[in-house]
N, C-alpha and C positions, 0 to 999 in steps of 0.2 A: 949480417943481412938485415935491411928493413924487413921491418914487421909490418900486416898489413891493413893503410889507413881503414880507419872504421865509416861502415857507410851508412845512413839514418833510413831505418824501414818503418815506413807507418804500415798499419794493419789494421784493416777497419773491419769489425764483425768479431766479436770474443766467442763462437761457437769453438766446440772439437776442430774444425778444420782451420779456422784462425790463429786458435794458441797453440795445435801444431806450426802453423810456419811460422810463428812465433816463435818456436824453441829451436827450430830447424836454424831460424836466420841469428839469433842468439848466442846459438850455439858456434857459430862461427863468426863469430865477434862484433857482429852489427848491434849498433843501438837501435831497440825496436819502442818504437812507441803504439798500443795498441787501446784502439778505440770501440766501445763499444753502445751502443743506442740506449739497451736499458742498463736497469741498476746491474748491481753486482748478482751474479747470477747464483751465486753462493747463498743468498740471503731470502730466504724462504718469502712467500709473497710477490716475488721477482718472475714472472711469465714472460712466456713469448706475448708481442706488443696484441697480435689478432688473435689468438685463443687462449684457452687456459692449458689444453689438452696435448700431449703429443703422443704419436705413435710410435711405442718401443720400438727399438735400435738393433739390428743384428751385424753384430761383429766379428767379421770372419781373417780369414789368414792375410789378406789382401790389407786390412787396414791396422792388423795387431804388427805386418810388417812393414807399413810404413811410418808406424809409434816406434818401433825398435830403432827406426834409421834414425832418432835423435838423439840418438845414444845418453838417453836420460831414462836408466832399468828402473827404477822404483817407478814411474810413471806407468808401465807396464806391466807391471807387478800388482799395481793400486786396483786399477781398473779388473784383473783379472780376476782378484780377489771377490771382487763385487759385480762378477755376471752369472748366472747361469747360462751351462750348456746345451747345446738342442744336439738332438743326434740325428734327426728328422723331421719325416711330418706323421701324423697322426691325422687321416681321414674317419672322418664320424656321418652315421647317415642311419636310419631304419628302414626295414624290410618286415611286414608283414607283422608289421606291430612289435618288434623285438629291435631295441639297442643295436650297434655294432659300432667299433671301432676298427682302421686297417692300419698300422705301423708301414709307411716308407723311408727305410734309410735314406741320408745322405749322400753316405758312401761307405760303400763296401769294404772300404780298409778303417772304417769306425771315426774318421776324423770329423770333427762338429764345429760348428757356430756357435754365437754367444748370446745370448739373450740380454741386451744392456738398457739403461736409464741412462735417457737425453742429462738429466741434471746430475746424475753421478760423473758421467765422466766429464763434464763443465765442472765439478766438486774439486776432481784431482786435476785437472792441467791446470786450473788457473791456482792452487795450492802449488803445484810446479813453480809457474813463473814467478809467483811474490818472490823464489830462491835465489831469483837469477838477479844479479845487479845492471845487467845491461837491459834491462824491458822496466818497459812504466807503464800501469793500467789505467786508462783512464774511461771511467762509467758513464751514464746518463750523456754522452757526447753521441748528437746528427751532424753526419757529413751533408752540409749543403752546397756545396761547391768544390770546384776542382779547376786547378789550370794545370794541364800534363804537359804539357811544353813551358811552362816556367818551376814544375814542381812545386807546388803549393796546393795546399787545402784549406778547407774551411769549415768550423765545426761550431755546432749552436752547445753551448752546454747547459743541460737544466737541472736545476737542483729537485727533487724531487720533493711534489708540492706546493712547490713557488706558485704564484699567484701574483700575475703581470701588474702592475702598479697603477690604479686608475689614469687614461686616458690615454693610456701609451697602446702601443700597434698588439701587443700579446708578443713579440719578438723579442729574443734575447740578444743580447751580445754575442760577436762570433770570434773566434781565435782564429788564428792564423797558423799553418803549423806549413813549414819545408820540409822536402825529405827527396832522398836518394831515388827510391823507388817507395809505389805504393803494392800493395796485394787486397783486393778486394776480396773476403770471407763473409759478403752480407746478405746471403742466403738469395730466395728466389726471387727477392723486390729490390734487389741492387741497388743502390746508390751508386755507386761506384760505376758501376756499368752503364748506367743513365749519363753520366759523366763524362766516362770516356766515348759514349757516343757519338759526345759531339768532336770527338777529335778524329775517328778516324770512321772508315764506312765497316756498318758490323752489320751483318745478313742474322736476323735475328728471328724465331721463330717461337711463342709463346700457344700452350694449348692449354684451356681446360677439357677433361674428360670427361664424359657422362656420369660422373660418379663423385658420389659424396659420403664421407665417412664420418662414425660417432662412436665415442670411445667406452665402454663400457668394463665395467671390475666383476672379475668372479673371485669373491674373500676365501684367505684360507678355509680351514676347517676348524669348527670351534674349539676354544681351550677345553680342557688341558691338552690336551693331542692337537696341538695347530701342524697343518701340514697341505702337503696341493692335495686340492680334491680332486683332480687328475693327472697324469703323468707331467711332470716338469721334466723329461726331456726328450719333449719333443714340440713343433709349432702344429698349434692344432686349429685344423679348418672342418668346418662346416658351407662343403660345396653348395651353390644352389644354381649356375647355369651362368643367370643374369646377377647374381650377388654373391655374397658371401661372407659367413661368421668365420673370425680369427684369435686365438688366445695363444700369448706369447707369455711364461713364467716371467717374475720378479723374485725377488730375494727376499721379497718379507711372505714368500708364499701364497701370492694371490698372483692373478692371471690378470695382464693389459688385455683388451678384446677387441676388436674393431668389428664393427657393420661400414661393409663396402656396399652400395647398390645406389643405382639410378636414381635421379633425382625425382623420378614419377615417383616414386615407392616411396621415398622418403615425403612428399608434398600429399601422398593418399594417407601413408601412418599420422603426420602430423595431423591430418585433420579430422581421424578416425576417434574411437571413442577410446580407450587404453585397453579394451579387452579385444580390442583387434590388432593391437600391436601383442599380443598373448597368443593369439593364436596365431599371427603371420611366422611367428619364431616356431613356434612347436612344429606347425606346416614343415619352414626349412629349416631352420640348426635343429632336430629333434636330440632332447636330451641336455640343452641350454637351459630351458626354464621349464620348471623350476626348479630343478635337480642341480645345478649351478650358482645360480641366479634367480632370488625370490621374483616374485612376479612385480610386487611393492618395488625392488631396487631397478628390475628392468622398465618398469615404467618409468621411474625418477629421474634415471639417468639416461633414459631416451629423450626426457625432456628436458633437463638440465645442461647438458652437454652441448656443447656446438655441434652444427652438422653443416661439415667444413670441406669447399674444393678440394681439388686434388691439380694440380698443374704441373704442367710438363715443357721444360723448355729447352730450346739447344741455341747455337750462337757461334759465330766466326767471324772474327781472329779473339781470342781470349787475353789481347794485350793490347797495346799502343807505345812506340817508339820502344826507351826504354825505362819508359817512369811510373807504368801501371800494368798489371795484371789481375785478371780474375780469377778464382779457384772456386771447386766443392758448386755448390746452388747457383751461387752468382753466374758461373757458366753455364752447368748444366742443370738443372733440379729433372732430378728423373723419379718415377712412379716408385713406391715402393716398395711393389710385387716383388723385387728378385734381394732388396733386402742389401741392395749396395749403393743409395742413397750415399752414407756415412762414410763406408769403406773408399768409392771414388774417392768422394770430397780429398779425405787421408791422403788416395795415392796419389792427387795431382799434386801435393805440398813434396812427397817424395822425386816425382817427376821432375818437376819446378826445380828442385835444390838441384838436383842432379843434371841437368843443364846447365844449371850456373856454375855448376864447380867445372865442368867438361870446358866451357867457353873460357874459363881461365878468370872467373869475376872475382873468385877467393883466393886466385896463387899470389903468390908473395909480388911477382914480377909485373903482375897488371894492375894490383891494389896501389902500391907503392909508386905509380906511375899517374900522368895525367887525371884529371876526371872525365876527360873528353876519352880518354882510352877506356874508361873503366865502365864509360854509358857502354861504347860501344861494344863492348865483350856483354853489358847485360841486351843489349838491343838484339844479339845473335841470340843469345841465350832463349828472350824469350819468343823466338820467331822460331828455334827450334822449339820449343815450347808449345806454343798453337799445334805448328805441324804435327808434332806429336800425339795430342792430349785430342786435340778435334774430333777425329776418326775414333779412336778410341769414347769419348763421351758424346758420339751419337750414336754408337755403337750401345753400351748398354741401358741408353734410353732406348732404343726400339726393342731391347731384350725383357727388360722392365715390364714396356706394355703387353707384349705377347707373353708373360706369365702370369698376368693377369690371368688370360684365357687361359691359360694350363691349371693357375689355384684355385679358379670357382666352375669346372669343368672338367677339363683334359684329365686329373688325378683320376677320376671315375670310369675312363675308358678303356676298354680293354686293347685296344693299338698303341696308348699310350703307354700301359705297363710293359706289353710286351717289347717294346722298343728300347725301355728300360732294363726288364729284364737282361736282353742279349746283350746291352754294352756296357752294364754291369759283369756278368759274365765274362765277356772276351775283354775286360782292363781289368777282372781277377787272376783270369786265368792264362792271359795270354799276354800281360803287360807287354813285353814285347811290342808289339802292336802298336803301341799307342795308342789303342781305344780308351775315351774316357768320355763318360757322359759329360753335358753342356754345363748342369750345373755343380760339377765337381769342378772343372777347369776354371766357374768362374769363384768360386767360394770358396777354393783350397789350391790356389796358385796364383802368381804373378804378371802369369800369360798375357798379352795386350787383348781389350775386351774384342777387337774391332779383328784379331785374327781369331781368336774365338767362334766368333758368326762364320768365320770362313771356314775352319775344321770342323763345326759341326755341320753345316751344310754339304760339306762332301762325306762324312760320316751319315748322312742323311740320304743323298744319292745311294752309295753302297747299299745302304740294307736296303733301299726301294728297288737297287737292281737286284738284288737278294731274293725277297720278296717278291718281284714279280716274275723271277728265273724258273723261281718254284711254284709260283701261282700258274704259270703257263705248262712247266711238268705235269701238275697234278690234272689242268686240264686235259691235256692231250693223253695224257693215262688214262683217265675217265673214257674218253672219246674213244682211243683204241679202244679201250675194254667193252665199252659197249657196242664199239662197231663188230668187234668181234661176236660180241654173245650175237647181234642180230644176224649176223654170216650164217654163225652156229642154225641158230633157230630157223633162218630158211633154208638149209641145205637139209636140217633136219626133217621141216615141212616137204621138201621136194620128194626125199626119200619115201617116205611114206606115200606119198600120191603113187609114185612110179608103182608102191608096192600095192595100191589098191587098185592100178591099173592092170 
């Protein structure tokens, strides 16, 4: 039996969701050549191109199993090694002059999230791919063009430093490069996508939100005893309504932190004096500064830091013909309230392959045949593809935004715990059932995000018919009860008259 010919994948974007489909497409025999903007990511100094900052990574079941679908264990092993676990959240707030912290599980049967580093796991997948002989890395490479109906790209490559030659345009030389198919991984400013816009009609929808974030370190605890100065496992929030303080554990025992809030707030701090960015914190994160965080570092690093949008985008069809796709950001970039930024990215690469292997692009009998057969098995592939992944990633952007409102709020309510409460409860004790809270289904299973919204929306009706069976009980028990005492009391008043009469 033929064996099956090898097809050329470019991969533009060396993030986590890149050099997975990188290993995924690798892995089954294509030559992948993959491209990425900046340097090597590996080499310390090397940042994202518009900040220096990123906000830690949470890494749940959903994208530890779509690293397992590449059937490369060490890769999964590497990473593990180097997260911390969350088991929850930890709400922090004061009352009446005194501290308090509240612990909410994640979930009732103890399974947790991972607390990750954007550049650890960039560390081990691209130490992955040097292994593989069929992927080539190439760095400092801009996609500035594309023709999707002749398959060709076109890439500016710069050495880093260079310094354009008196009189010339500042423009490098561009390379040429063919391929099978492309996969765009180039986060929320696509190239790629820009690209294939022009080839096919894509309904695209770009948002910034009211909200801007700045990254802030709460340091271990001094030597000789280094360790967290607050619980490393759990994500700890400081609600405040319209904003909110975040600390996520690292591994060298200090805490990532985010300040989320409005751009008033941030444009009043910036132009306030520093002892009012001191006291705005004490006001809401009480217990932040300076019992975390000196007053000196929180000032510093309120200044120092960027204070960086936050954009939210969706997009349809997330391919063209059968020569390009996009994954991860480049389709979707969703908020990072629910903490599956990362994990999507993951599972459309698992998605993706699994389409192509279903349409028959990797069996022996279509590789080995035509190329005109073998577009057209990936043409299906990726139109199942769209179909699929669409619903599914606008689905957990709208999830995303509304936990927003649940992590700088809804936690503190008491409709909100007890809502908790009972479907914690009845998918402990009643599994059976199939109750399970919203965000166990999305952070400890595989479920589609987009039937998700659908089961808990009817788990939602239920308990408000629940809720309001027994709200309308207790009143009309009320109601009898008092109509009765008032029966009581004027037959008792009659009584009496009759007997003074």
């Amino acid at each position: 039996m033929a064996s099956p010919a090898k097809q050329k994948v470019v991969i533009v974007g060396a993030g986590p969701v890149g050099c997975l489909a990188a290993l995924y497409a690798a892995q089954r025999g294509d030559d992948v050549e993959l491209y990425e903007l900046r340097g090597d990511l590996r080499v310390p100094g090397t940042v994202p191109l518009n900040f220096t900052k990123s906000i830690n990574l949470s890494l749940s079941h959903r994208g530890i199993t779509a690293i397992e679908g590449s059937n490369r264990g060490d890769v999964i092993k590497k990473i593990l090694r180097e997260v911390v676990p969350l088991y929850g959240r930890m709400i922090h707030g004061r009352d009446n002059g005194k501290l308090w912290e509240a612990p909410q599980a994640y979930d009732v049967h103890g399974r947790n999230n991972h607390s990750a580093d954007r550049g650890m796991l960039n560390n081990v997948f691209l130490d992955e791919l040097e292994k593989m002989p069929n992927i080539k890395l190439f760095f400092n490479h801009k996609l500035t063009g594309a023709d999707f109906q002749a398959n060709k790209a076109w890439f500016e490559r710069r050495t880093p430093g260079e310094v354009p030659l008196p009189g010339s345009s500042g423009r490098v030389p561009e390379i040429e490069v063919s391929f099978d198919f492309l996969i765009g991984a180039d986060g929320a400013h696509s190239a790629t996508r820009y690209h294939m816009m022009k080839f096919t009609r894509v309904d695209y929808q770009q948002e910034y939100i009211d909200t801007l974030w700045c990254e802030f370190r709460i340091p271990p605890s001094p030597a000789p005893k280094t360790d967290f100065l607050i619980s490393p496992d759990h994500l700890h929030i400081w609600p405040g309504k319209e904003f909110m303080f975040i600390a996520l554990p690292s591994v060298d025992k200090s805490f990532t932190c985010t300040l989320f809030a409005p751009a008033i707030h941030y444009t009043y701090l910036e132009r306030s004096k520093p002892s009012e960015l001191i006291r705005f914190f004490d006001e809401h994160f009480p217990g932040v500064c300076p019992h975390l965080i000196s007053e000196t570092d929180l000032v510093s690093q309120f200044t120092e830091n960027p204070h960086l949008p936050l954009i939210s985008i969706k997009c349809a069809p997330h391919h063209y013909s059968s020569s390009v796709v996009i994954v991860g950001d480049a389709a979707h970039a969703v908020l990072p309230f629910y903490g599956q930024g990362l994990n999507a990215g993951l599972e459309d690469i698992a998605v993706l392959f699994d389409c192509l292997d279903k349409a028959g692009v990797y069996s022996t009998s279509t590789s080995s045949s035509t190329s005109e057969s073998r577009a057209a098995a990936r043409a299906s592939a990726f139109i199942t593809y769209t179909r699929t992944r669409t619903p599914d990633a606008h689905a957990i952007n709208d999830l995303s935004r509304q936990n927003y409102v649940e992590m700088r709020w809804d936690v503190k309510q008491p409709l909100y715990k007890l809502r908790k409460a009972i479907e914690e409860a009845l998918y402990h004790y009643l599994p059976s059932l199939g109750w399970q809270t919203q965000y166990t289904r999305v952070s400890f299973s595989t479920q589609r995000y987009s039937e998700i919204v659908g089961v808990n929306a009817w788990q939602g009706r239920v308990l408000g018919g629940v809720f309001g069976t027994t709200l309308f009980a207790v009143v009309v028990g009320v109601g009898f009860f008092v109509r009765q005492q008032r029966v009581s009391v004027l037959r008792g008043f009659w009584e009496g008259f009759r007997v003074v009469l």
